[in-house]
C-alpha positions as CSV (number, residue, x, y, z in Angstrom):
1,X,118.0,89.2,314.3
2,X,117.4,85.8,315.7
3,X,115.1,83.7,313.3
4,X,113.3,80.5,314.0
5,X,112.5,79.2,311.0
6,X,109.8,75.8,311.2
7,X,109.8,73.2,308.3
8,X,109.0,69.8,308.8
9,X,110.2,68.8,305.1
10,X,113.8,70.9,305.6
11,X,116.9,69.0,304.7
12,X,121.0,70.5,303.6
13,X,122.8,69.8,300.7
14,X,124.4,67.3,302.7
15,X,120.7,65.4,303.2
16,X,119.0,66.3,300.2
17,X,115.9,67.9,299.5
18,X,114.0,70.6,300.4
19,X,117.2,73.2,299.8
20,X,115.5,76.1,300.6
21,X,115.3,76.9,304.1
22,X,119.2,75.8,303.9
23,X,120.0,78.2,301.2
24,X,117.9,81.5,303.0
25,X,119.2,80.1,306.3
26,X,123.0,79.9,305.5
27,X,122.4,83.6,303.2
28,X,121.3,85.2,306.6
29,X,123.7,83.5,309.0
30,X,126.5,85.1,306.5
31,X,124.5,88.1,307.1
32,X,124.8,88.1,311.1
33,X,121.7,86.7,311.9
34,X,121.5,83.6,314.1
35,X,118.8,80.9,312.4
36,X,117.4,77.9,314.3
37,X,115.4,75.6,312.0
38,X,113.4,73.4,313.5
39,X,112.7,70.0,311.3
40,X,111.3,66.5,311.5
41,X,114.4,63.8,311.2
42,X,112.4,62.1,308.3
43,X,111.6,63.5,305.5
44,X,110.1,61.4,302.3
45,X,111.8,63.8,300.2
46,X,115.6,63.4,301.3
47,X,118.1,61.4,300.5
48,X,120.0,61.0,303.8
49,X,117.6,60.9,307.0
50,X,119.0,61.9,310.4
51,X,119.5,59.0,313.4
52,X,118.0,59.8,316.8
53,X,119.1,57.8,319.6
54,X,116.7,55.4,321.4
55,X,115.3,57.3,324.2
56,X,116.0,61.0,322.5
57,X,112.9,62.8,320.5
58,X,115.5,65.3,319.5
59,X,119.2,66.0,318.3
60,X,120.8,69.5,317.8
61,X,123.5,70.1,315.3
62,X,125.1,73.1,313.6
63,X,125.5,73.2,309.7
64,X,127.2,76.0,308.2
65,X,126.2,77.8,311.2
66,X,122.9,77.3,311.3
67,X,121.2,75.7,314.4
68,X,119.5,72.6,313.0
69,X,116.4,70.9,316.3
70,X,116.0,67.2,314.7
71,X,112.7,66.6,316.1
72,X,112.1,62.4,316.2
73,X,109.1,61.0,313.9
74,X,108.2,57.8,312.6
75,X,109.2,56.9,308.9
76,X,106.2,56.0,306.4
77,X,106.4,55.3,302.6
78,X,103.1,56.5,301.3
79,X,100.8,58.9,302.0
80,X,97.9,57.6,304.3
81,X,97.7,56.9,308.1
82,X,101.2,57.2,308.4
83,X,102.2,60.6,307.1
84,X,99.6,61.8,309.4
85,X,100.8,60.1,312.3
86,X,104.5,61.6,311.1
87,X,102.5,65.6,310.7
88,X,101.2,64.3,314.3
89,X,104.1,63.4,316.1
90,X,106.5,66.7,314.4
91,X,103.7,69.1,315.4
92,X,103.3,67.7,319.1
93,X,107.6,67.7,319.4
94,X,107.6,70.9,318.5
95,X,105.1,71.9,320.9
96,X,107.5,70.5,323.7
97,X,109.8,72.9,322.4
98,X,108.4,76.0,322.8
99,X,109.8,77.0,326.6
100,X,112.9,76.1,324.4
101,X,112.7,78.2,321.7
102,X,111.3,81.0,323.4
103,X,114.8,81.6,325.0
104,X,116.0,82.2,321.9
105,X,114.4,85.6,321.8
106,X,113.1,85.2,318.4
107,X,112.8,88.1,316.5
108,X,111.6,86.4,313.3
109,X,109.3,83.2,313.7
110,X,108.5,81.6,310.2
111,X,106.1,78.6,309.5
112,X,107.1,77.0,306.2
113,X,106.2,73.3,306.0
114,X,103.7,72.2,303.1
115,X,100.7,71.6,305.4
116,X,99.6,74.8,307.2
117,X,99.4,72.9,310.9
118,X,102.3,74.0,311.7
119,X,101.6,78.1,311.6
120,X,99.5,77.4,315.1
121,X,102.2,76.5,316.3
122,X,104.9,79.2,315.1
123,X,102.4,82.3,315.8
124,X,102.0,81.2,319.4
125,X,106.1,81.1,319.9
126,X,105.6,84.7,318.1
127,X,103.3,86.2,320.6
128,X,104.5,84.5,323.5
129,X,108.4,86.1,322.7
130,X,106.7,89.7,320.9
131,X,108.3,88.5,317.5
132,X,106.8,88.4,313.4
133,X,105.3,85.6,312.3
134,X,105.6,85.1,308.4
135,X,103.4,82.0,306.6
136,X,105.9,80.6,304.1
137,X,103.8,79.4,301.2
138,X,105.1,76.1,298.6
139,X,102.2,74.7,297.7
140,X,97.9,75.5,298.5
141,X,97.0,73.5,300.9
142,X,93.9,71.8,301.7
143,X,93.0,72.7,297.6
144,X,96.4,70.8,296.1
145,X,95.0,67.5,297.7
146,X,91.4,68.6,296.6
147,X,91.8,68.9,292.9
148,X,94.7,66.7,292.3
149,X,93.7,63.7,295.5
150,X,90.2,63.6,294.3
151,X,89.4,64.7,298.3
152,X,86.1,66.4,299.5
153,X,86.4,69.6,301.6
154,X,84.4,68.1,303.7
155,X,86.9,65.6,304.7
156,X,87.3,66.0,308.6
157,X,91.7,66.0,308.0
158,X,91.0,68.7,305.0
159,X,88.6,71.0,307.0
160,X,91.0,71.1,309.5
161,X,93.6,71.6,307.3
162,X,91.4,74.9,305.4
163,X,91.4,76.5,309.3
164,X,94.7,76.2,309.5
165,X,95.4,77.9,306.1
166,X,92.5,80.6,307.0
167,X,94.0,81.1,310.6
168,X,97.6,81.9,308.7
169,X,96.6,84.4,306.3
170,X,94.8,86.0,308.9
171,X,97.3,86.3,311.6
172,X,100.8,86.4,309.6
173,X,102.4,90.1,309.3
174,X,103.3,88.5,306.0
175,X,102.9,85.4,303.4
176,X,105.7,85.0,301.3
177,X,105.0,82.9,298.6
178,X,107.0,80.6,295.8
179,X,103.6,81.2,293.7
180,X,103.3,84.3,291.9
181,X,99.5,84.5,291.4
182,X,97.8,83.2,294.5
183,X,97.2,86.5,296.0
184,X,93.4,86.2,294.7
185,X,93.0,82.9,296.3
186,X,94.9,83.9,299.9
187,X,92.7,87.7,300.0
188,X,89.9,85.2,299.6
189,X,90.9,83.0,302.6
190,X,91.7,86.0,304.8
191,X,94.6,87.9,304.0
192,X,95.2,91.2,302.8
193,X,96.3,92.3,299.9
194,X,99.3,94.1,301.8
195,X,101.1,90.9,303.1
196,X,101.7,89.3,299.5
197,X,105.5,88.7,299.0
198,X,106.4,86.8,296.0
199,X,109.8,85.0,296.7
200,X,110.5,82.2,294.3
201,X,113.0,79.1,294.6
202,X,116.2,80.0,293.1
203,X,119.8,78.7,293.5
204,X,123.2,80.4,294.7
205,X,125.2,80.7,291.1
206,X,128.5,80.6,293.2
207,X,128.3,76.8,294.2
208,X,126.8,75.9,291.3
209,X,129.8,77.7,289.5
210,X,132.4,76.3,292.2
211,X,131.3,73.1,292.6
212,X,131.4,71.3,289.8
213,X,132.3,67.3,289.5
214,X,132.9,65.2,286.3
215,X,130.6,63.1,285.2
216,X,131.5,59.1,285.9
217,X,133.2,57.3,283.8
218,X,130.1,55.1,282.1
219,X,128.3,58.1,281.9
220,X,130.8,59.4,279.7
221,X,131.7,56.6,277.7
222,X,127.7,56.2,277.0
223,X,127.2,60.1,275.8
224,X,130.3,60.0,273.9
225,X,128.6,56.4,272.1
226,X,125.3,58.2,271.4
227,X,127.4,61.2,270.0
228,X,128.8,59.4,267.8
229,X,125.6,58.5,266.6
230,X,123.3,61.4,267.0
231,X,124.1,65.3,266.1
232,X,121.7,66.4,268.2
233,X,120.5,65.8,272.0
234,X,118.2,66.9,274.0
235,X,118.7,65.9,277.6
236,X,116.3,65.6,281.2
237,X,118.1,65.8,284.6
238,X,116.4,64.8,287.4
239,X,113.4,62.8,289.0
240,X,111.3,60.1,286.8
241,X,108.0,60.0,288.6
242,X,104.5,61.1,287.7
243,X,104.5,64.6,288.0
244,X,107.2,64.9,285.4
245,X,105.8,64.0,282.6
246,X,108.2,62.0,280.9
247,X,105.6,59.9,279.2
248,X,105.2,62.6,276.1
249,X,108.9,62.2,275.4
250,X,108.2,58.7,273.6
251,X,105.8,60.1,271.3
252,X,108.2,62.6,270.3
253,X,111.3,61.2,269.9
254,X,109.4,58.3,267.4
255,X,108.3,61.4,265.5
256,X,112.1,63.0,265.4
257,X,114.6,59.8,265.0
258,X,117.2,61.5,264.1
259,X,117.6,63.4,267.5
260,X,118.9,61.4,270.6
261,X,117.1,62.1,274.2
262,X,118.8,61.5,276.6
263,X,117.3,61.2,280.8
264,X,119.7,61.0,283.6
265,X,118.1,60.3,286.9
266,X,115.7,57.7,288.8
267,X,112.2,57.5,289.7
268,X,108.9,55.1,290.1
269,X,108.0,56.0,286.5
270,X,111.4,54.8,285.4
271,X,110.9,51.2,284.1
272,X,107.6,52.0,282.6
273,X,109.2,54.5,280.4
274,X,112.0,52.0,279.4
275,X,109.2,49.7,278.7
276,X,107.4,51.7,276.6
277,X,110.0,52.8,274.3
278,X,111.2,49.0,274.0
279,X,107.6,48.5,273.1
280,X,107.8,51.2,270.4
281,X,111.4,50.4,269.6
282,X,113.0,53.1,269.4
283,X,116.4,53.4,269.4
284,X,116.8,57.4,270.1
285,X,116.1,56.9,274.0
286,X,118.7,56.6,276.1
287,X,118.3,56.1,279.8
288,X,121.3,56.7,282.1
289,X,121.7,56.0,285.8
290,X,121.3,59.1,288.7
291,X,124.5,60.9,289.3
292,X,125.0,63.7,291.9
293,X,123.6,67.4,292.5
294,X,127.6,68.5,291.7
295,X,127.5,66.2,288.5
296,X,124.6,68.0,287.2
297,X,126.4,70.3,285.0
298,X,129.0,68.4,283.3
299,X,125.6,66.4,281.8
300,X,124.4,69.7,280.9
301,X,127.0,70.9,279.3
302,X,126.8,67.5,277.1
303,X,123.6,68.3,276.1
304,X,122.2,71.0,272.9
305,X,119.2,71.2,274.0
306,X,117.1,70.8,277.5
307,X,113.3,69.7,278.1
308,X,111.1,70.0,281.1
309,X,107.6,68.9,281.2
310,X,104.5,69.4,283.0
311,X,100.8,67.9,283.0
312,X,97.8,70.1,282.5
313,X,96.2,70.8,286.3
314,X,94.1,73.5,287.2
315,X,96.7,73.8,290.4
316,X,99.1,75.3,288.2
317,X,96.9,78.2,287.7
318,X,98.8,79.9,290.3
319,X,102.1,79.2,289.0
320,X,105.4,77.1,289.3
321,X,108.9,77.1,290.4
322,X,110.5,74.0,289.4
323,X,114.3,74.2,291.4
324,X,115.4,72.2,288.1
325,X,115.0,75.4,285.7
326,X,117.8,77.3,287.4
327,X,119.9,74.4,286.9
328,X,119.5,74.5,283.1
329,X,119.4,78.2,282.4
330,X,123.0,78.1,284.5
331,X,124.0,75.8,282.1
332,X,123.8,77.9,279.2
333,X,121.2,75.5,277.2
334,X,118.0,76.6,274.8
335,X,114.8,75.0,277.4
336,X,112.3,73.6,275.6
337,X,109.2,74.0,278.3
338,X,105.8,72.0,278.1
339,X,103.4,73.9,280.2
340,X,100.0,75.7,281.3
341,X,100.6,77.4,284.4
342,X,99.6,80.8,286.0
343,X,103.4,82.2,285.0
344,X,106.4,80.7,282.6
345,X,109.9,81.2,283.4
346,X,111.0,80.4,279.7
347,X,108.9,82.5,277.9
348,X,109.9,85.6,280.6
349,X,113.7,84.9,280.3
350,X,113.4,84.5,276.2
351,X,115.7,81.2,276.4
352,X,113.7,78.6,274.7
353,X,110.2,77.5,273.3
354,X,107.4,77.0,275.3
355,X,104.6,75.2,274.1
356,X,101.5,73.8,276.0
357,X,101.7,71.3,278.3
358,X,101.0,67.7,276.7
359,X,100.8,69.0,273.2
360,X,103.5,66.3,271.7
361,X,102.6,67.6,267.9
362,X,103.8,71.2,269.5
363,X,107.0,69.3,271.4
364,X,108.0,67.5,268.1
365,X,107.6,71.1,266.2
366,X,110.0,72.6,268.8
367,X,112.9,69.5,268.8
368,X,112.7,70.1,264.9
369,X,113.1,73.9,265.2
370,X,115.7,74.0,267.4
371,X,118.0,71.8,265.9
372,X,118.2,73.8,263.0
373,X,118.7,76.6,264.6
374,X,121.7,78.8,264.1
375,X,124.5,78.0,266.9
376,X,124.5,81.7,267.8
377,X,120.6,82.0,268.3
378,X,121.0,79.3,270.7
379,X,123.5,80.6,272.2
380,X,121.8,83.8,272.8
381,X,119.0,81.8,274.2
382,X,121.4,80.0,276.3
383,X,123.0,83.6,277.4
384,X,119.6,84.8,278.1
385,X,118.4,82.4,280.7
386,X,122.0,82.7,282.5
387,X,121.7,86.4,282.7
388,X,117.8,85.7,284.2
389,X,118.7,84.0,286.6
390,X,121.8,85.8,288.0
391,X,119.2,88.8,288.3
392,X,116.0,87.3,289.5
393,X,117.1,84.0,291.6
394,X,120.0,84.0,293.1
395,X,119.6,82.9,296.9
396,X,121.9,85.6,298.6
397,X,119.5,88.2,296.8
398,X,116.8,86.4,297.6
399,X,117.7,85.9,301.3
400,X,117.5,90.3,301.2
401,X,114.3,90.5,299.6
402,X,113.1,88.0,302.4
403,X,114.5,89.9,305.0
404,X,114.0,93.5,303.7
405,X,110.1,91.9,303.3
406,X,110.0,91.3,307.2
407,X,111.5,94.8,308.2
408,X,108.5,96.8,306.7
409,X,105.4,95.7,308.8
């Protein structure tokens, strides 16, 4: 089949994030399907952008055989103005595209950015060439920026946005979604129960497996310090900003001294969280610099014990898929999960505690649990999550369901 697959927000694992249209991409090009993604050439979310020549709105490239349309948008460092200027200018280059993409002879057209703009777009390519169009679902939008931005509905970007959303559920021959119980919410927008697909993140076990790095030097030299020190760590890998949470971690590791934590990564709410546990001097903290996707598990493996956190929105209600779970279930580590959300993928996989998010008296309860814990109970939690996620999320069996999803309608 020939696939056209739109996401303004896709990256590689050679730009950063998002990974996900990379991952289903590169599953069905080894599957004999030809995939063109068409994404904008700035993305807030990656590491490495892609350069566009003065006097070019787009660059084509192939990566790992998949046909990436760069399409040329101004860079902005907030939300505001000029994120919608950058939605803007992706959604009118792709429009210019369309005589090009229809001589693809698309098969398979899917719309996957976060905002639903973009499914106009991808469901006119569909009729114009007689191919499916499928509304790939991350997050609820207009009602994310309604209940966590504070927005009114009747905000003239955010009504727009809700027609959008509407016109998708409506006109897609499917909506497959990373969130496992907005089916309610979409029937109630305009789609039928029938087109529901549930596809979560996941992550292909084979790279993660294969490719492996050592941990730097000072990294090394710093864990083997605190070890010598502390019996017991639990460790975070990955971003420091708002939405993770972080904050409860200071409470709980004054309560539980005797138990290092330990975060690797960066992030805006970095400094603050240094800060604060200078403030409340504690000495069980440890911050350590960002190291690389491949590095990941050799500071896993460091660890006993790994935490992920979550604040208490209503959003959540429809569930989560945090790409950062797989990581530590691969690892082999007990998960200690703070959360209130529609689903848990802890509590389903039996490899850790989950508690509510925020509830630091319940966080402290679990640190103190765990660490006395016999080795082979936490290894069996550790075996547990491992074995979940070689069934459930594993991309190349995610890729089938995907496709196997789009061959029934």
């Amino acid at each position: 089949m020939n696939i056209i697959y739109i996401n303004h927000y896709a990256g590689s694992i050679y730009h950063g994030m998002e990974f996900r249209t990379y991952y289903l991409a590169r599953e069905w090009v080894k599957q004999g399907h030809t995939v063109t993604v068409v994404a904008s050439n700035f993305s807030h979310l990656r590491q490495k952008n892609v350069s566009i020549p003065d006097g070019s709105n787009y660059f084509e490239e192939i990566i790992d055989g998949i046909n990436y349309i760069w399409c040329k948008t101004s860079p902005y460092k907030v939300n505001g103005l000029k994120r919608v200027y950058n939605i803007y200018q992706f959604l009118s280059r792709v429009n210019k595209l369309i005589p090009q993409l229809l001589l693809l002879n698309p098969d398979i057209v899917i719309a996957s950015s976060t905002y639903p703009f973009d499914t106009k777009v991808a469901n006119r390519i569909a009729k114009k060439s007689g191919a499916k169009f499928i509304y790939e679902v991350h997050d609820l939008w207009p009602l994310t920026p309604i209940e966590l931005g504070g927005m009114s509905k009747y905000h003239p970007f955010i009504w727009l946005m809700q027609r959008a959303e509407d016109f998708a559920y409506k006109n897609a021959g499917k909506v497959v979604s990373l969130l496992p119980c907005a089916s309610d919410y979409m029937q109630e927008h305009g789609m039928t129960a029938n087109k529901f697909v549930y596809i979560p993140n996941g992550v292909v076990v084979t790279d993660w497996e294969q490719n492996k790095a050592a941990l730097p030097e000072a990294h090394i030299v710093q864990i083997k310090q605190i070890k010598s020190t502390f019996n017991f760590l639990v460790g975070y890998a990955g971003g420091m900003g708002e939405s993770n949470a972080l904050e409860y971690i200071v409470p709980v590791a004054k309560a539980v001294t005797d138990v290092a934590f330990v975060l690797v990564g960066d992030g805006a709410s970095k400094e603050s969280l240094i800060t604060e546990t200078v403030k409340q001097n504690l000495s069980n903290v440890f911050f350590l610099p960002r190291i690389l996707k491949s590095q990941i598990p050799a500071f896993l493996e460091q660890m006993d014990v790994l935490y992920i956190g979550w604040h208490k929105l209503s959003i959540y209600r429809f569930g989560i898929c945090p790409n950062k779970l797989f990581d530590y279930m691969l690892a082999k580590k007990p998960i200690i999960h703070s959360v209130t959300a529609g689903n848990d993928l802890v509590a389903e996989a039996n490899c850790g505690i989950s508690v509510g998010a925020t509830e630091v008296n319940n966080i402290i309860e679990a640190v103190n649990k765990l660490k006395t814990m016999p080795i082979d109970e936490l290894q069996q939690m550790g075996e547990n999550g491992y074995n979940f996620v070689i069934k459930h999320h594993d991309y190349p069996l995610l890729a089938n369901k995907f496709i196997k999803c789009i061959s029934t309608y």
